[in-house]
C-alpha positions in Angstrom: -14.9 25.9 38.7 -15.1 23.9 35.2 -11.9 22.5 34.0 -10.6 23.4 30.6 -12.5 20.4 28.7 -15.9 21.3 30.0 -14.9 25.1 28.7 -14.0 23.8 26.0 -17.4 21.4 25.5 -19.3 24.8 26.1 -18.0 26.8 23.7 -18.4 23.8 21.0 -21.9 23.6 22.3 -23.2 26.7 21.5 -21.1 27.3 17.8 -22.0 23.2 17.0 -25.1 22.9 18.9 -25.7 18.6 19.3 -28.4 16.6 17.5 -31.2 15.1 19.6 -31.9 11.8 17.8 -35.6 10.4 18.6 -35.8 6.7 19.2 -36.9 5.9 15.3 -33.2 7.6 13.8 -31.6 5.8 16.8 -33.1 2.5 15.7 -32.0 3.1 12.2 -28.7 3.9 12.9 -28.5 0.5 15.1 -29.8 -1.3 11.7 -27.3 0.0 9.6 -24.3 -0.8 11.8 -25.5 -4.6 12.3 -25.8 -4.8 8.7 -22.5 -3.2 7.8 -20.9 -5.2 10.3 -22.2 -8.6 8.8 -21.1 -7.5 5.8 -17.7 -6.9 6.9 -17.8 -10.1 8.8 -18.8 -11.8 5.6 -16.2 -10.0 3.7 -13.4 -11.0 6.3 -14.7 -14.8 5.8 -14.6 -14.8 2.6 -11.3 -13.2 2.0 -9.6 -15.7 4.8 -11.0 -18.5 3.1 -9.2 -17.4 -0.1 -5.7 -16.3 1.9 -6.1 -19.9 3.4 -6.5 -21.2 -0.6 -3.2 -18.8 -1.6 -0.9 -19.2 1.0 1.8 -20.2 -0.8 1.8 -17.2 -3.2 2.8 -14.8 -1.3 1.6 -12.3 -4.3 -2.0 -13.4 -4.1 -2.2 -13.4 -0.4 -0.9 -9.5 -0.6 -3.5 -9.0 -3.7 -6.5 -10.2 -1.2 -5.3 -8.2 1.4 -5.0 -5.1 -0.7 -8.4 -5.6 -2.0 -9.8 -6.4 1.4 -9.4 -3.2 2.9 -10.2 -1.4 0.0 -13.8 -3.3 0.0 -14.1 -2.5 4.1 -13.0 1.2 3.0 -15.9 1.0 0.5 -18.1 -0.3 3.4 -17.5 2.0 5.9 -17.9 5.2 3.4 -21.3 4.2 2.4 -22.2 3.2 6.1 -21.4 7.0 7.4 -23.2 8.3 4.1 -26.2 6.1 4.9 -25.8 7.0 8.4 -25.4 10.6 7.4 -28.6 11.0 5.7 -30.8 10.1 9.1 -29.0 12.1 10.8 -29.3 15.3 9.0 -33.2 14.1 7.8 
């Protein structure tokens, strides 16, 4: 007897059928996650080093922050468009 999340998985299955990636869109995927996450590591870095520069302005400190995750936001967006594209060919 199947329990209700392999029901479930079915039905999905056959209205959403899954992608079979070959081993070339699975090694571009990989690439694009190591580079977006050195990018984001770099970003992180960078933005640390300034918090540790502005940690007396409380303002400034809140300003990097602010545009921190808006420049991760940014990353992540064009990673899953990037990411996107193999994917659909």
């Amino acid at each position: 007897m199947k329990s209700a999340y392999e029901l479930a998985m079915s039905r999905l299955e056959k209205t959403i059928p899954s992608l079979e990636l070959t081993t070339d869109q699975k090694r571009m995927l990989a690439e694009i996650d190591s580079e977006y996450e050195a990018r984001i590591a770099e970003q992180r870095i960078f933005i640390n080093g300034e918090i540790a520069k502005a940690f007396a302005d409380e303002a400034r400190v809140s300003e990097l922050r602010k545009q921190f995750a808006s420049e991760i936001a940014s990353l992540e967006e064009n990673r899953e468009r990037k990411k996107g594209r193999i994917r659909n060919g």
